[in-house]
N, C-alpha and C positions, 0 to 999 in steps of 0.2 A: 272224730265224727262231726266235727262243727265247722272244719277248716273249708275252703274254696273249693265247689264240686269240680274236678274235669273232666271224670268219666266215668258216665252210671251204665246198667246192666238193665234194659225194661223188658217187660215178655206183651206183647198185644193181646188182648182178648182173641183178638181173630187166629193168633198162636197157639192161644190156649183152649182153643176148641168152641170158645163160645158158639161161633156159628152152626157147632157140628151136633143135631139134636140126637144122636147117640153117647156124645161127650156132655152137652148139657143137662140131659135126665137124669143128672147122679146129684144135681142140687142141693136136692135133702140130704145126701150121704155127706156131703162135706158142710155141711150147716151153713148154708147159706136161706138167707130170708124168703126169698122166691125167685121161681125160674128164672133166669140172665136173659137182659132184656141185650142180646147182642150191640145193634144198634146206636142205642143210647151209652152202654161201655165202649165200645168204640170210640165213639168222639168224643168221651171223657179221655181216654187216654190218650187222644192224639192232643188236646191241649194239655195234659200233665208233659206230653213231650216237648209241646211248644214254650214252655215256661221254662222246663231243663236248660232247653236250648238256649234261651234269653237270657239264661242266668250265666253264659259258657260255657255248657257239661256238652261234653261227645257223647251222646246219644247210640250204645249198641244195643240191638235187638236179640233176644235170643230167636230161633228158628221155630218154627212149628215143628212137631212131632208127636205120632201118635200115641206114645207113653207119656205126655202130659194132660192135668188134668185140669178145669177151670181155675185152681186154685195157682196153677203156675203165672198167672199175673202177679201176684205176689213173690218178685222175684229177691228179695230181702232175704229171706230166710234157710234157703238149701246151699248158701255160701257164704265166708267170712271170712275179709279182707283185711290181712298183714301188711305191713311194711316190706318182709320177704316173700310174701305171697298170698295165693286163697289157701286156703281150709274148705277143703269137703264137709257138710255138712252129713249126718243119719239124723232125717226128720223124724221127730217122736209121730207124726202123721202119716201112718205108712202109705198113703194114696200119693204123698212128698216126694215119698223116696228115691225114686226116679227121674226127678226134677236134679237132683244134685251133679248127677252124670253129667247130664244136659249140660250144667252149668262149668264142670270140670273141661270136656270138652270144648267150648266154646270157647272156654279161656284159653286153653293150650294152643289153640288156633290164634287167638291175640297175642300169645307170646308172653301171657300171664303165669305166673310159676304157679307150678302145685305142690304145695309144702305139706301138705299131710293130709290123712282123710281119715273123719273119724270112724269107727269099727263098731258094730253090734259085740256088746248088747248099751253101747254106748250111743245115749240118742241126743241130738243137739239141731235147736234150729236159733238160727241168728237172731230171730228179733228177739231173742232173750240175752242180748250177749252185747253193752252197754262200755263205749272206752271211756274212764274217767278221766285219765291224761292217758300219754305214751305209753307210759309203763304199769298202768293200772286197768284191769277188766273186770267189772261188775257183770255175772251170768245168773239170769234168772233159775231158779232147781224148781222145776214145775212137773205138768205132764208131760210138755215137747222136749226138755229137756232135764237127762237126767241125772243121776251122782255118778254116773261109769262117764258118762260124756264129760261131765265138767271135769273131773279126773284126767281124760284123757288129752282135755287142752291144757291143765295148767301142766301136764309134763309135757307139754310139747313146748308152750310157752316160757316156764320158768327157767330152763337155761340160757332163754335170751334177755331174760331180767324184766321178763313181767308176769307182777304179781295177779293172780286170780283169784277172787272173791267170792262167792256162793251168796245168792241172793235169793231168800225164801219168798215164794207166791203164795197168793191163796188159792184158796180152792175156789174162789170164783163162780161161773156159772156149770161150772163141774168137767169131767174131764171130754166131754165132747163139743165144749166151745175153745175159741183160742186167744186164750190168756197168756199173751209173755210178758215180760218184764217193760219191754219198749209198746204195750197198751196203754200202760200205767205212768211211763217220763220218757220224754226226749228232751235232749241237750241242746241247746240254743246257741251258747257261745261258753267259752271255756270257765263260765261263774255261774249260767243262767239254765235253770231246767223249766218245763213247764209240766204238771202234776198231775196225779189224778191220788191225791194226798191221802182221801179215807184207804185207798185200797192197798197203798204201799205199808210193808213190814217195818215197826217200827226200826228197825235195825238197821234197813237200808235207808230211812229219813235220819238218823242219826250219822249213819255213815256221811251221806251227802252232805249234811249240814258242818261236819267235823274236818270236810274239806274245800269248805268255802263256799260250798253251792248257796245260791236261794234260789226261793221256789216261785214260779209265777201258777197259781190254781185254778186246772179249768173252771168253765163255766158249769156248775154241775148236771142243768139242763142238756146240755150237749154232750155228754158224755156218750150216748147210744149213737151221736154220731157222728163220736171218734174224736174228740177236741184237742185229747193228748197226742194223736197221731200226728205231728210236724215234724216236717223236714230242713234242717238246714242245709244251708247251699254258701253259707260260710258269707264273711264282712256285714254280718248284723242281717241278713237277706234270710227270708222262710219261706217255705211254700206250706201250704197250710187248704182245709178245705172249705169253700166255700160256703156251707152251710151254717160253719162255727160263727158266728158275726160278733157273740158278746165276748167266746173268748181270743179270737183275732182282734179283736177294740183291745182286751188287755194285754196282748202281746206288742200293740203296736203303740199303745199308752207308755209301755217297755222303753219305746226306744227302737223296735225294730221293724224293719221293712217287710209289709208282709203280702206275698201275691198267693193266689187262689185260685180254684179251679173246682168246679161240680164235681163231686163224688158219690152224688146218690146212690147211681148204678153199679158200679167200678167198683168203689171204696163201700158205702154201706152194707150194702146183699152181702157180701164175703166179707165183713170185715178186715179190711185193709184199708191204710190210710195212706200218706202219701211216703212214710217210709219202705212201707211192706209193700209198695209199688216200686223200689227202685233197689240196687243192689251196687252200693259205690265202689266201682274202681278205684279210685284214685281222686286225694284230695291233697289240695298242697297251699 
């Protein structure tokens, strides 16, 4: 998850229906803050692309289509990338669920393998789904994802010798907000996470600490908007969102390089940040 981006997965606003005001009036159904200011997510996301791009990553689009919903910008989540392949996702958010297709499809057009798809009543979305090294996967057990789905990746996993972990959430702002595991840490580099410390289970701060991690702790202020949510793009490089200032100072106090990009519209309203904006291909 930390190693040198080449090729990420983005979906545009303009994909996802923003502009379509029979596809934007469902807002409140998927809890976003207020109506999608088209617009202004648009050219948020074309500079989240322009930054991919500077960073080296090949830039694929998913296609528009009419079974996607606003929330298909957030292209992180309906697929999870192997070494031998993707992984189908079954969104615990059933408006999701048909994002995954999309995503299956697309791939098999790049020549991307499809190594398995998970099955109801097995439900899993990626940004709960955490590689601690190669052969170790930390998976949030929340609302989007849950004990049949985790089940169903670690035997899919385990006979290629990686272990799968179960990582308790809370209950958070309850089950109609989206709380995965990667709201709460992303991986910076193969030692360095950054936190959102009170909300993690103790069990998974011990785990982390027991295998070398430290923590860098958002700014708490920032938390509503998204400070945990960074993206590495591998050799010490972050993409991170612009709003965060005091905890981008502490990441970059770190030691690491960190570029930026407005997410008011894009990232705030639907909660996504600049992972759950992207869906890595391929890192090396």
């Amino acid at each position: 998850m930390v190693a040198q981006l080449q090729r990420v997965l983005v979906c545009s606003p303009l994909s996802a229906g923003w502009a379509d005001a029979s596809i934007s009036e469902h807002w409140r159904r998927l809890g976003f803050l207020h109506a999608p200011n088209f617009d202004a997510a648009q050219a948020q996301h074309d500079e989240l692309c322009r930054q991919l791009q500077s960073a080296g990553a090949e830039v694929v689009h998913l296609p528009a289509s009419s079974l996607l919903s606003l929330d298909a910008v957030y292209t992180h989540d309906p697929s999870f990338a192997t070494d031998d392949g993707l992984i189908v996702m079954n969104p615990g958010k059933p408006t999701r669920v048909a994002e995954a297709a999309q995503h299956r499809d697309l791939c098999c057009n790049l020549g991307v393998p499809i190594v398995v798809e998970i099955k109801p009543p097995g439900l899993t979305e990626a940004g709960d789904m955490v590689w601690l090294d190669p052969k170790t996967l930390l998976i949030g057990l929340g609302y989007r994802t849950n004990a049949e789905g985790i089940r169903q990746m670690r035997a899919f996993l385990a006979p290629k010798g990686v272990e799968v972990i179960s990582a308790p959430l809370p209950y958070g702002p309850g089950p109609s907000a989206c709380l995965h595991l990667m709201s709460l840490i992303s991986l910076l580099d193969e030692e360095t996470a950054v936190v959102d410390l009170p909300w993690l289970a103790v069990e998974t701060v011990e785990l982390l600490r027991s295998r070398g991690y430290s923590f860098i702790e958002i700014d708490y202020a920032e938390r509503a908007t998204l400070a945990c949510n960074v993206l590495s793009l591998g050799k010490k490089r972050l993409l991170a969102l612009k709003e965060n200032q005091k905890t981008n100072q502490k990441l970059s106090d770190a030691g690491f390089e960190v570029r930026t990009f407005s997410g008011s519209e894009l990232c705030v309203n639907g909660s996504g940040g600049p992972t759950c904006l992207t869906r890595p291909l391929l890192r090396l």
